[in-house]
PDB file of N, CA, C and O in Angstrom:
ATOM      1  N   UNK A   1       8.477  15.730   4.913  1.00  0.00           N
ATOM      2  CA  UNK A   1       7.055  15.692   4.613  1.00  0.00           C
ATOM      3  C   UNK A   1       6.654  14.277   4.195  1.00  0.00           C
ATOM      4  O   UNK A   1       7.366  13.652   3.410  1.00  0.00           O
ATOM      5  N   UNK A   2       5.581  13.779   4.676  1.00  0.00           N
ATOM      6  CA  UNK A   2       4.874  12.813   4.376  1.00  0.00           C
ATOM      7  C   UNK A   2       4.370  12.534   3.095  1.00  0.00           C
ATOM      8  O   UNK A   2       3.732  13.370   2.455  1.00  0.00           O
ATOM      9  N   UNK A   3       4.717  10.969   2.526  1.00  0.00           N
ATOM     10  CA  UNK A   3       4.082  10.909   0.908  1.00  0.00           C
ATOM     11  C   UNK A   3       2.959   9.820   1.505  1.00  0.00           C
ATOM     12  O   UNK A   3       3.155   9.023   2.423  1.00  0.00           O
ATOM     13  N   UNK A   4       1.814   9.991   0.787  1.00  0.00           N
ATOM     14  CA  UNK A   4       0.758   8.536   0.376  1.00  0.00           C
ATOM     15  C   UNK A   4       0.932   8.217  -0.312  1.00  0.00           C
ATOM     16  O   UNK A   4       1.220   8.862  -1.320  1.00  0.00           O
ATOM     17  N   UNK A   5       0.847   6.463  -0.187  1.00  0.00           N
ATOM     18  CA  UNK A   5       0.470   5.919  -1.714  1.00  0.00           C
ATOM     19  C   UNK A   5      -0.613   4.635  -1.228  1.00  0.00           C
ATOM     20  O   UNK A   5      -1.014   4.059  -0.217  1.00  0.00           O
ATOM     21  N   UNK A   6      -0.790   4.645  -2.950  1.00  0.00           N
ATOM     22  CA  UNK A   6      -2.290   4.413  -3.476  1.00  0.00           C
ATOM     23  C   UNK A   6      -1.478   3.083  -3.738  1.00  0.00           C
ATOM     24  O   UNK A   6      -0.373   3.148  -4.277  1.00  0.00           O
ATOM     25  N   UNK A   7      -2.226   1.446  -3.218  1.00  0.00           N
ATOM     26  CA  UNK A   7      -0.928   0.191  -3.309  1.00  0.00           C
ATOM     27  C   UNK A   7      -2.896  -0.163  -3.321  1.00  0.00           C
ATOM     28  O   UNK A   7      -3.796   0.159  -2.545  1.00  0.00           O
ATOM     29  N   UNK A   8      -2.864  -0.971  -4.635  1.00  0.00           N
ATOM     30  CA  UNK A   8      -3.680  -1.730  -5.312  1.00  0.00           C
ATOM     31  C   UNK A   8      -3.526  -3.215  -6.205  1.00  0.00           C
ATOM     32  O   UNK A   8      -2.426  -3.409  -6.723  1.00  0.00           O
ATOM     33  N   UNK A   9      -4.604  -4.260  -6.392  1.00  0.00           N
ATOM     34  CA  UNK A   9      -3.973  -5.581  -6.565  1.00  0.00           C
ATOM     35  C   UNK A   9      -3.585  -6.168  -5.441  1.00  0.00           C
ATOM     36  O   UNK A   9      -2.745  -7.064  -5.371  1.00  0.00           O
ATOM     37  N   UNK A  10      -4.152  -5.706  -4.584  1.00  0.00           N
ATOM     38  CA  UNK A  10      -3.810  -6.279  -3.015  1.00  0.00           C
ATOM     39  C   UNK A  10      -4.455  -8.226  -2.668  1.00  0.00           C
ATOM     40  O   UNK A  10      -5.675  -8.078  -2.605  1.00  0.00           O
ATOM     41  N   UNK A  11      -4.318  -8.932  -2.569  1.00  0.00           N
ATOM     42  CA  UNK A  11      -4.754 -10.156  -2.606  1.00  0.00           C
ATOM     43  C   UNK A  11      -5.493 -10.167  -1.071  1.00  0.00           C
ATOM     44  O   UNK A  11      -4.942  -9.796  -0.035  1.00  0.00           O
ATOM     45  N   UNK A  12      -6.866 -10.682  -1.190  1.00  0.00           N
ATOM     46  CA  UNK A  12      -7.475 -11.032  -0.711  1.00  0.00           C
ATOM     47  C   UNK A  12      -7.745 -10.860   1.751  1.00  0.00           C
ATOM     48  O   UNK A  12      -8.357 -10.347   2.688  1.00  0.00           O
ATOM     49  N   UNK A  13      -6.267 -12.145   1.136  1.00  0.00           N
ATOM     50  CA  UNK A  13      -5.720 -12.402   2.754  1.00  0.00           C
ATOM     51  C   UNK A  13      -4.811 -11.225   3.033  1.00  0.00           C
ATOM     52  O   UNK A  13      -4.014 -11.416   3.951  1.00  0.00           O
ATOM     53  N   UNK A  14      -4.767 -10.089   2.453  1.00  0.00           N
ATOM     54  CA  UNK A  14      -3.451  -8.751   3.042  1.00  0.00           C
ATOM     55  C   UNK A  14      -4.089  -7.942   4.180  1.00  0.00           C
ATOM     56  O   UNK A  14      -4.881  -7.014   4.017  1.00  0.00           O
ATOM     57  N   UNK A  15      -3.757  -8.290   5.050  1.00  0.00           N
ATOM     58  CA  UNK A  15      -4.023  -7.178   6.003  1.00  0.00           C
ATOM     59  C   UNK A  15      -3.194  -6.048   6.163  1.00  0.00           C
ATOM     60  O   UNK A  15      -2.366  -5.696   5.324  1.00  0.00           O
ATOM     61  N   UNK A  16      -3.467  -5.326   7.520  1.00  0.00           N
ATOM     62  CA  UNK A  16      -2.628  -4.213   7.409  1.00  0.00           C
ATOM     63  C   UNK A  16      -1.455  -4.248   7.957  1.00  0.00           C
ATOM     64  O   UNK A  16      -0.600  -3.393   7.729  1.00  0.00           O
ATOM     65  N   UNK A  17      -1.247  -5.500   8.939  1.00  0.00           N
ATOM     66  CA  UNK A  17       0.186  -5.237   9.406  1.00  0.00           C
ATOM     67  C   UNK A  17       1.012  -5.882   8.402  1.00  0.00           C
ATOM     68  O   UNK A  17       2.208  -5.590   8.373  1.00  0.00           O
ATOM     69  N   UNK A  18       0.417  -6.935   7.362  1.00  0.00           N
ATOM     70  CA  UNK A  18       1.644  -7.578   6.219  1.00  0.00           C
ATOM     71  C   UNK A  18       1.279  -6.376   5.270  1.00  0.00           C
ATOM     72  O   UNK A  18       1.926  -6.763   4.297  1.00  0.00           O
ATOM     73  N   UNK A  19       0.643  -5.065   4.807  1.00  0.00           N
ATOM     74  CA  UNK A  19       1.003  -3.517   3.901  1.00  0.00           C
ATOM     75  C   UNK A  19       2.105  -3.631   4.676  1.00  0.00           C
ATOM     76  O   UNK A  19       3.090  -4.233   4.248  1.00  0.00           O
ATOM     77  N   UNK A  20       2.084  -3.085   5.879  1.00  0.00           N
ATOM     78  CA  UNK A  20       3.258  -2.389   6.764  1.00  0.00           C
ATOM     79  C   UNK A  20       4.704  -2.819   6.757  1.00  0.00           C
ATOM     80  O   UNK A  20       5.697  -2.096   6.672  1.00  0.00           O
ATOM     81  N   UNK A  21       4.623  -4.441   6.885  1.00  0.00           N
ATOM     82  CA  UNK A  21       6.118  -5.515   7.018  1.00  0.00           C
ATOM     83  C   UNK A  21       6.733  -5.389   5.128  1.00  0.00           C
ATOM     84  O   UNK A  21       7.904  -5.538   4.778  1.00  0.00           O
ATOM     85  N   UNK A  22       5.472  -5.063   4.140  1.00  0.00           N
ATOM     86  CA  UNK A  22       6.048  -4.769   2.762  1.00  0.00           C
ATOM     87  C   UNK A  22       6.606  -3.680   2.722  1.00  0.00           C
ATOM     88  O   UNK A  22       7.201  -3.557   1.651  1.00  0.00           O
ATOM     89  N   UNK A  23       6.718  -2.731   3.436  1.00  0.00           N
ATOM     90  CA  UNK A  23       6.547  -1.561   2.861  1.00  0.00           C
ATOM     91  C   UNK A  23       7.957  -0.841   3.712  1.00  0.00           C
ATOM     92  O   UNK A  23       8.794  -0.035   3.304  1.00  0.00           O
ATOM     93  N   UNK A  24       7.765  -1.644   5.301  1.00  0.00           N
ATOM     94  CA  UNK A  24       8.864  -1.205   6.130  1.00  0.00           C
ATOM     95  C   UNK A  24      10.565  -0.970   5.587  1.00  0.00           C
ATOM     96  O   UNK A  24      11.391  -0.150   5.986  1.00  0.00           O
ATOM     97  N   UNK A  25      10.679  -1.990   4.579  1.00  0.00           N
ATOM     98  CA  UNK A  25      12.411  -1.968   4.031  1.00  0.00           C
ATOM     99  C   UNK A  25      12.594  -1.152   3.690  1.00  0.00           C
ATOM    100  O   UNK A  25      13.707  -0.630   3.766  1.00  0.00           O
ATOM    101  N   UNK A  26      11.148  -0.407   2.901  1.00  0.00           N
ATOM    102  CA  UNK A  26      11.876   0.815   2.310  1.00  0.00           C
ATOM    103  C   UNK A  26      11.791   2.375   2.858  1.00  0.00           C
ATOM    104  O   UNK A  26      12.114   3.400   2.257  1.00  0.00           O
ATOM    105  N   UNK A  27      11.286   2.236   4.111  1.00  0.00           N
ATOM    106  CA  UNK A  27      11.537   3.334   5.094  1.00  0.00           C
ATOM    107  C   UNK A  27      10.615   3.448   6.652  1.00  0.00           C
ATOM    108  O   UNK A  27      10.310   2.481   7.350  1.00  0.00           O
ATOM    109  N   UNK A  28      10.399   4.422   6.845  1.00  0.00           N
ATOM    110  CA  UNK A  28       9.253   4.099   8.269  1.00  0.00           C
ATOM    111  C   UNK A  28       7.684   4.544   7.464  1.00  0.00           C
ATOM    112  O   UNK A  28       7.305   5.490   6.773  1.00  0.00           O
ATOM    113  N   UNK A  29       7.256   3.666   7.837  1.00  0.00           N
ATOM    114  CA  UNK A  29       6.016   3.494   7.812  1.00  0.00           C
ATOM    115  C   UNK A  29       5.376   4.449   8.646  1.00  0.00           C
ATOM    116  O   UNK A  29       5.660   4.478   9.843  1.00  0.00           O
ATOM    117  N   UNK A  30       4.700   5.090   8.248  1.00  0.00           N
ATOM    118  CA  UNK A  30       3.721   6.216   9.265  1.00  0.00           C
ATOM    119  C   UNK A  30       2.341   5.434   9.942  1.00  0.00           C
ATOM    120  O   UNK A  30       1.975   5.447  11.117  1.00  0.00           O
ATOM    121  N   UNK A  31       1.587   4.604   8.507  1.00  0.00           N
ATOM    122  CA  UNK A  31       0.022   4.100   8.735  1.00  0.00           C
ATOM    123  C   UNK A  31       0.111   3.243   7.659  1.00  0.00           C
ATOM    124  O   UNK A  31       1.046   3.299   6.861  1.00  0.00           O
ATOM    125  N   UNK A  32      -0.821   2.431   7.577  1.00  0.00           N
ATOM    126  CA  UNK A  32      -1.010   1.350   6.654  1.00  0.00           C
ATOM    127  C   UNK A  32      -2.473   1.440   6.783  1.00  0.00           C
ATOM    128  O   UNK A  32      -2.835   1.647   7.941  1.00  0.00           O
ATOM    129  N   UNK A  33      -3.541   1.327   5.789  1.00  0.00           N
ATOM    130  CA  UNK A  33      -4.610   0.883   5.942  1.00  0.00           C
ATOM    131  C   UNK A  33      -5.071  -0.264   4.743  1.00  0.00           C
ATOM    132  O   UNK A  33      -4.120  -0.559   4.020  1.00  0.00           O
ATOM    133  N   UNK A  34      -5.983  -0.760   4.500  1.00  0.00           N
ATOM    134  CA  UNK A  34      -6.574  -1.612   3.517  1.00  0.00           C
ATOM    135  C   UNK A  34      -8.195  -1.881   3.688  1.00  0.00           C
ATOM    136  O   UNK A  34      -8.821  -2.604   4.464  1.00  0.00           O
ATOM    137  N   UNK A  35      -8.570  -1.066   2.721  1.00  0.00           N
ATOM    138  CA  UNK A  35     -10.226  -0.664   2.420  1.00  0.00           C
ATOM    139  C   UNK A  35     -10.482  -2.207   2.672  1.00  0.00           C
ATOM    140  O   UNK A  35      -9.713  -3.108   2.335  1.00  0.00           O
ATOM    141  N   UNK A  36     -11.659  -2.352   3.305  1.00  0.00           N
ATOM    142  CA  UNK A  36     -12.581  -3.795   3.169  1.00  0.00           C
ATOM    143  C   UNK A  36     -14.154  -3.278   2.902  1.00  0.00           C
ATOM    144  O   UNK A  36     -14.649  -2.178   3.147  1.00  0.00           O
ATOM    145  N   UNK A  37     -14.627  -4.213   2.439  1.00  0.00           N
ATOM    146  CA  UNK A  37     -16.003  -4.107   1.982  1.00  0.00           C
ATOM    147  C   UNK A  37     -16.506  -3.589   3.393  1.00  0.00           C
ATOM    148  O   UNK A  37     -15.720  -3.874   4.296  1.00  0.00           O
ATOM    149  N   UNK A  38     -17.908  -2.726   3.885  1.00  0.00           N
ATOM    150  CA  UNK A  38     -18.057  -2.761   5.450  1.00  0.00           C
ATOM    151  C   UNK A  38     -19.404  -3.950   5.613  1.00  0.00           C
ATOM    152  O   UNK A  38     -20.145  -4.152   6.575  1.00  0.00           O
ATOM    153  N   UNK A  39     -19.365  -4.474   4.531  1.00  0.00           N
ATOM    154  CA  UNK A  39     -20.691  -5.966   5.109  1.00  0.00           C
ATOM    155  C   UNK A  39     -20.097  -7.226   5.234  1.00  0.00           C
ATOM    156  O   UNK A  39     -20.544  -8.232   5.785  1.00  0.00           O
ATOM    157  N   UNK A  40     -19.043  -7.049   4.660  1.00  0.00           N
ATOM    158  CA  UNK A  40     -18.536  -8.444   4.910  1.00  0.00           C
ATOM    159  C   UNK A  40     -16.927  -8.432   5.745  1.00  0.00           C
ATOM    160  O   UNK A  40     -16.389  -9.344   6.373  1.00  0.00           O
ATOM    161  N   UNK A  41     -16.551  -7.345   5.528  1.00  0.00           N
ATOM    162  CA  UNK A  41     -15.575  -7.198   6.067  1.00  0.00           C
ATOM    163  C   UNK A  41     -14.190  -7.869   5.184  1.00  0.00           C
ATOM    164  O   UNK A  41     -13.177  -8.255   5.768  1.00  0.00           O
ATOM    165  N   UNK A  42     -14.359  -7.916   3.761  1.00  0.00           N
ATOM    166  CA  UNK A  42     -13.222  -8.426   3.249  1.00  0.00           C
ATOM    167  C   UNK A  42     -12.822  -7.407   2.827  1.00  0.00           C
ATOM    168  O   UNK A  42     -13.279  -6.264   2.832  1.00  0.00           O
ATOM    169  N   UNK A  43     -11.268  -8.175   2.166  1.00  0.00           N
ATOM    170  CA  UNK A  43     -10.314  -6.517   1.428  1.00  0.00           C
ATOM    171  C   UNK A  43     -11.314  -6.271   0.340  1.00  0.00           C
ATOM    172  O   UNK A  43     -12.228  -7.004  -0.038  1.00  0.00           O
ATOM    173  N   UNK A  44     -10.898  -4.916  -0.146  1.00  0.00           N
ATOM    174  CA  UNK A  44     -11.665  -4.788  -1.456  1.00  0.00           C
ATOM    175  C   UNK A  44     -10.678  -4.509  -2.819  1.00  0.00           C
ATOM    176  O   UNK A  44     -10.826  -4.037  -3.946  1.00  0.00           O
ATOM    177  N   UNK A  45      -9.459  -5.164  -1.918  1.00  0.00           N
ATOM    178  CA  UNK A  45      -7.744  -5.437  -3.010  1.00  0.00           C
ATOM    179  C   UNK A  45      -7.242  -4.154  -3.383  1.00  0.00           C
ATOM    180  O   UNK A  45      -6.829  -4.077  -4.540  1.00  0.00           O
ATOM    181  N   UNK A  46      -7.169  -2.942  -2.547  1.00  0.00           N
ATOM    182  CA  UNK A  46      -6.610  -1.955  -1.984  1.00  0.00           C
ATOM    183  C   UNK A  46      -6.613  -1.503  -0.668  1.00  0.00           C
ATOM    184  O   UNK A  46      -7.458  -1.573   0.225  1.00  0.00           O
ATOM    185  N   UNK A  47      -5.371  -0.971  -0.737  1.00  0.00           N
ATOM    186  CA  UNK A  47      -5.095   0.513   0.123  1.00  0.00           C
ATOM    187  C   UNK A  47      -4.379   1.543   0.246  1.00  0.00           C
ATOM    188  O   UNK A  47      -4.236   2.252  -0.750  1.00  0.00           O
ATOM    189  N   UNK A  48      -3.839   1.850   1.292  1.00  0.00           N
ATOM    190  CA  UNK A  48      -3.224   3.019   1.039  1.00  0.00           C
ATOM    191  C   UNK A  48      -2.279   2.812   2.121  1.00  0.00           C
ATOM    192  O   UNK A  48      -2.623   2.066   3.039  1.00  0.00           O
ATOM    193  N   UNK A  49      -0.784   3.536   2.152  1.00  0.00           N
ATOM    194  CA  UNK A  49       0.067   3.309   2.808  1.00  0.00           C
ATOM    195  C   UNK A  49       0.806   5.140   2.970  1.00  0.00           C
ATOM    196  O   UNK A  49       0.889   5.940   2.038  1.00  0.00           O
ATOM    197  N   UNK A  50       1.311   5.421   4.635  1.00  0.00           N
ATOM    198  CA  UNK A  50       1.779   6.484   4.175  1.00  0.00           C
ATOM    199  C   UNK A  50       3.566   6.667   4.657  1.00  0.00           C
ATOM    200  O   UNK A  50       4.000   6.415   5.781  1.00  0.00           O
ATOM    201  N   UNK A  51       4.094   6.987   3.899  1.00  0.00           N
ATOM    202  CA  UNK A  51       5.733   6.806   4.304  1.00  0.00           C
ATOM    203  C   UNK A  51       5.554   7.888   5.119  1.00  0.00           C
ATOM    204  O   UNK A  51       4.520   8.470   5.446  1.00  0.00           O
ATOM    205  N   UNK A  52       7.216   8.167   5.534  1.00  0.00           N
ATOM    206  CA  UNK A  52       7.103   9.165   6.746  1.00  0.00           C
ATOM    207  C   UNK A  52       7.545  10.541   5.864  1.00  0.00           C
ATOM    208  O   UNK A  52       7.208  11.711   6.040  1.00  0.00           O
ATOM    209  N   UNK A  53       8.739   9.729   4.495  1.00  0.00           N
ATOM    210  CA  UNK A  53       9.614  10.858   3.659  1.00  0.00           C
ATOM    211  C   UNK A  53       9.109  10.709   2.413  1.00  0.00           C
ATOM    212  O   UNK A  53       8.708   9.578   2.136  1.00  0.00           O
ATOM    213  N   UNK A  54       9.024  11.540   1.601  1.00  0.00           N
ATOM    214  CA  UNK A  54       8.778  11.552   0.490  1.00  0.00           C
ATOM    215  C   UNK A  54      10.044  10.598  -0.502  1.00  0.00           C
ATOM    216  O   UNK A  54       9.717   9.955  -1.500  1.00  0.00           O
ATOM    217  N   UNK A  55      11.284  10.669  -0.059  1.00  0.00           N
ATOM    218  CA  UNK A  55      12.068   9.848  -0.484  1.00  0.00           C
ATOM    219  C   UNK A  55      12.285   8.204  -0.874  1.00  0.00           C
ATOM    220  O   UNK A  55      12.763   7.492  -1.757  1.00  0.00           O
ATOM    221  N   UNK A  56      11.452   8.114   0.672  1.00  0.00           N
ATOM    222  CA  UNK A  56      10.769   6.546   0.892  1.00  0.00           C
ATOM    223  C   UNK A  56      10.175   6.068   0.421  1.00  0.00           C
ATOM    224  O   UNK A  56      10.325   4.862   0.228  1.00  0.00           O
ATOM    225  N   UNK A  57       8.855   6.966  -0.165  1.00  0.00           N
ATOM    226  CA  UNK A  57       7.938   6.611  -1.085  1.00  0.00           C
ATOM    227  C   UNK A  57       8.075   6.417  -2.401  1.00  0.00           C
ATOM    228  O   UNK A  57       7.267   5.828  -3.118  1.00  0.00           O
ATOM    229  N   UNK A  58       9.456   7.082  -2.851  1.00  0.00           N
ATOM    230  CA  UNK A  58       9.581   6.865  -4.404  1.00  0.00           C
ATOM    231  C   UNK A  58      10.474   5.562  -4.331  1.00  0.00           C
ATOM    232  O   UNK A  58      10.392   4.703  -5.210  1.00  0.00           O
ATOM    233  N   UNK A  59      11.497   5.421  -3.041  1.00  0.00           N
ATOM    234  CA  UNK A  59      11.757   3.933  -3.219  1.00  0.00           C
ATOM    235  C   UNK A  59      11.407   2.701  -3.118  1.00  0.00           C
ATOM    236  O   UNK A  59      11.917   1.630  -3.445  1.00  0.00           O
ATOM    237  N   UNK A  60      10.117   3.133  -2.434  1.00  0.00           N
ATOM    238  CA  UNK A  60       8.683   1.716  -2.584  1.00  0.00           C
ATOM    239  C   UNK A  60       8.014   1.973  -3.532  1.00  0.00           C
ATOM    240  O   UNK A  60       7.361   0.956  -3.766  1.00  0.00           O
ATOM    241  N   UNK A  61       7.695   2.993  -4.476  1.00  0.00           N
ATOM    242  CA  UNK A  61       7.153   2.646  -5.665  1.00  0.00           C
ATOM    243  C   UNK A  61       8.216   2.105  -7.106  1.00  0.00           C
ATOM    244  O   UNK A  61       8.010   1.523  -8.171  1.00  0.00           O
ATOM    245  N   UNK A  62       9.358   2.663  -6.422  1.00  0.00           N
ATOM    246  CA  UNK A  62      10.657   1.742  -7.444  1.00  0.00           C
ATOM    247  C   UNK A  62      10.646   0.402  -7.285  1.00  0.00           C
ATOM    248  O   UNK A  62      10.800  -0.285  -8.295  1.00  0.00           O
ATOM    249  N   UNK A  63      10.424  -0.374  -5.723  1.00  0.00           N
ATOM    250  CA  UNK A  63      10.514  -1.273  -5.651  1.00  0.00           C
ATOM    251  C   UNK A  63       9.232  -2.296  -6.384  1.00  0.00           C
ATOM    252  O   UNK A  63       9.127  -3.186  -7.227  1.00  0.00           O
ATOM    253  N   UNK A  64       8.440  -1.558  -5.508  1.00  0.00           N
ATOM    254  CA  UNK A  64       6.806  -2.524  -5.008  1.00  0.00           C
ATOM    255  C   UNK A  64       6.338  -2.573  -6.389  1.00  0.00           C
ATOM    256  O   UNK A  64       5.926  -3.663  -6.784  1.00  0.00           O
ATOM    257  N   UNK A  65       6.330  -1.686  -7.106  1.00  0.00           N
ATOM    258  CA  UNK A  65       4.962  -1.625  -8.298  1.00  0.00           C
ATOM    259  C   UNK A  65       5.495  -2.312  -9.235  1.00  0.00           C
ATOM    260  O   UNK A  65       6.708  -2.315  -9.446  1.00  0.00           O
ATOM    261  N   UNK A  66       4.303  -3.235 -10.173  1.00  0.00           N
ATOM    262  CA  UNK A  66       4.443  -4.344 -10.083  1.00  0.00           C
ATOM    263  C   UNK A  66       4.870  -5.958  -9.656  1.00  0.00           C
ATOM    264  O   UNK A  66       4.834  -6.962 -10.367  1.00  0.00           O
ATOM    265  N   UNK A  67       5.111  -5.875  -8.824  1.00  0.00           N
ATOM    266  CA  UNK A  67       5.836  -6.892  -7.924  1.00  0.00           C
ATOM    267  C   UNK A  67       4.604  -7.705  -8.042  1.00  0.00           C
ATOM    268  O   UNK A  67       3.516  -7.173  -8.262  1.00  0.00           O
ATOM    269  N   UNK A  68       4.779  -9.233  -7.873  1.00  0.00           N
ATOM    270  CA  UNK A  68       3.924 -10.062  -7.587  1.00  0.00           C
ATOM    271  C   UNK A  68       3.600 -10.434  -6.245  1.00  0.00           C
ATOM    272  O   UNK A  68       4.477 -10.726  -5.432  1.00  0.00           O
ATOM    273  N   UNK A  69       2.495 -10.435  -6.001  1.00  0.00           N
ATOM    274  CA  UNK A  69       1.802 -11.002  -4.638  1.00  0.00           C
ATOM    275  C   UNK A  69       0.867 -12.303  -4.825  1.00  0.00           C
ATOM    276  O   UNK A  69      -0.145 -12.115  -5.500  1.00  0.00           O
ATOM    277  N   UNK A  70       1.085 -13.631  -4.297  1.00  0.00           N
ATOM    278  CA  UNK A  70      -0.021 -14.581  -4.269  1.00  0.00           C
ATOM    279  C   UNK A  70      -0.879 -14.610  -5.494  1.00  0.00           C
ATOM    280  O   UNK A  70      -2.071 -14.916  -5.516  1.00  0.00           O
ATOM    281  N   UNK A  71       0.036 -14.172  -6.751  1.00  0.00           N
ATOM    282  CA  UNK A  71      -0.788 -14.286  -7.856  1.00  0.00           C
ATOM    283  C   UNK A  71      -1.395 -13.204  -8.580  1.00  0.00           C
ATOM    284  O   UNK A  71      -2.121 -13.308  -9.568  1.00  0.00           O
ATOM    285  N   UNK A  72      -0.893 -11.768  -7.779  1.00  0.00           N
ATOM    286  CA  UNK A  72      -1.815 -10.865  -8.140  1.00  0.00           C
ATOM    287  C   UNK A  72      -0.767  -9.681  -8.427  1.00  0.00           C
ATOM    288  O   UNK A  72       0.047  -9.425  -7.540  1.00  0.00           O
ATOM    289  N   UNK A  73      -0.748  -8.938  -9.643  1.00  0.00           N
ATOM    290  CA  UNK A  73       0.657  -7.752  -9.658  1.00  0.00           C
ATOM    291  C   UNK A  73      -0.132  -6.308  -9.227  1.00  0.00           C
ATOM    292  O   UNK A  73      -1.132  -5.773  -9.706  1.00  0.00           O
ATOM    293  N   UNK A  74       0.834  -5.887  -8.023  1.00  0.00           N
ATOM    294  CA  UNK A  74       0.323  -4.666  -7.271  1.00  0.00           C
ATOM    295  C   UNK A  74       0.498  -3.432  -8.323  1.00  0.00           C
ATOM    296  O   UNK A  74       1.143  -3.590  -9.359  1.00  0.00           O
ATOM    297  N   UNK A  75       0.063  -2.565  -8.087  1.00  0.00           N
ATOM    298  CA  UNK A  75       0.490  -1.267  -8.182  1.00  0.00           C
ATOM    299  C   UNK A  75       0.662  -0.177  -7.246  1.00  0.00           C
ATOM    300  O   UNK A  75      -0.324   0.046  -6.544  1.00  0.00           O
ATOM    301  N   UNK A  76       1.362   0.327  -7.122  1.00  0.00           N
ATOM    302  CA  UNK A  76       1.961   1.533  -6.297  1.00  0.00           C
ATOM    303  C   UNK A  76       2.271   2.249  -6.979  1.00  0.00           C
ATOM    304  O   UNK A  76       2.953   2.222  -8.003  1.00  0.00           O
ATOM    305  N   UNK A  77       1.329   3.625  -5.961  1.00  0.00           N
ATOM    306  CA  UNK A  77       1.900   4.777  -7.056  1.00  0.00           C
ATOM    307  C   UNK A  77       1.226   6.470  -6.198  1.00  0.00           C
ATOM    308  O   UNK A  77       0.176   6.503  -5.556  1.00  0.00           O
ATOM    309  N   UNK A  78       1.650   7.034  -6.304  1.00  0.00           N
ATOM    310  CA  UNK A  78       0.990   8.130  -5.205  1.00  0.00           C
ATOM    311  C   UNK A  78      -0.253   8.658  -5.366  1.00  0.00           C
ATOM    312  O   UNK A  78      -0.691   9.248  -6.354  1.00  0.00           O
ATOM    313  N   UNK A  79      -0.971   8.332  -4.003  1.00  0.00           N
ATOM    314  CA  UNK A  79      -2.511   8.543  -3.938  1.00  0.00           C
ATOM    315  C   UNK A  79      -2.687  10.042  -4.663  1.00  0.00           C
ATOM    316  O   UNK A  79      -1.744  10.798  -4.897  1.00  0.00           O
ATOM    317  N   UNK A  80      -3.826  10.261  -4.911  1.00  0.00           N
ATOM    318  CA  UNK A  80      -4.440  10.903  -5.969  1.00  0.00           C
ATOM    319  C   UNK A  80      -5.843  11.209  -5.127  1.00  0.00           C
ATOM    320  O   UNK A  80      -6.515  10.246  -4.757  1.00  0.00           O
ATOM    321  N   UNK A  81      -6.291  12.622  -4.819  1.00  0.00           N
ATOM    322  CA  UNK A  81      -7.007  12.929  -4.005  1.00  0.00           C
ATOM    323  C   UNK A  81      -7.695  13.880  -4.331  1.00  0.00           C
ATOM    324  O   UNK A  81      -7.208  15.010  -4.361  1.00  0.00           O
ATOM    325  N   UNK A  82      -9.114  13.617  -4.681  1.00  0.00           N
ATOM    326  CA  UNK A  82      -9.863  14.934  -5.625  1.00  0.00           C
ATOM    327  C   UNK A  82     -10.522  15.236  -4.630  1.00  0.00           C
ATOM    328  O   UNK A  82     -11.139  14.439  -3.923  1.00  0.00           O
ATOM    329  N   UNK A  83     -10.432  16.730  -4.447  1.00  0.00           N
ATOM    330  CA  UNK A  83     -11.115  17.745  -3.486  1.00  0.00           C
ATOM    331  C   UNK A  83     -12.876  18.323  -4.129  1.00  0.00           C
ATOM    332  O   UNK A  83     -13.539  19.127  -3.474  1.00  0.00           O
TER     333      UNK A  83
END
């Protein structure tokens, strides 16, 4: 089964294929996205990433969260989805 996570503190220049190349070591990557403003088209220093295993995902949030990026400390941690 598939985990999301919620990967915030995203710097500026992150697109979605460098989420994906972060995220790949620690298993297969299903999707990568990264919210941008829709008027300007910049990040809005999140997104969301989805592993393929739930296993994967706890070893990219072991890894990733807090980690430094270009100045900025991420967080990772599993998306959170109010119905």
């Amino acid at each position: 089964m598939s985990s999301k996570l919620y990967v915030g503190g995203l710097p500026s220049s992150v697109e979605e294929l460098t989420l994906t190349e972060l995220f790949a070591p620690h298993g297969s990557v299903a999707s990568a996205l990264v919210m941008t403003n829709a008027q300007t088209g910049q990040s809005r220093g999140f997104g969301f990433v989805e592993m393929a295993k739930a296993e994967e995902a706890n070893e990219a949030i072991a890894s990733l969260n807090d980690m430094e990026m270009d100045g900025r400390t991420l967080t990772v941690r599993e998306a959170m989805f109010q119905h």
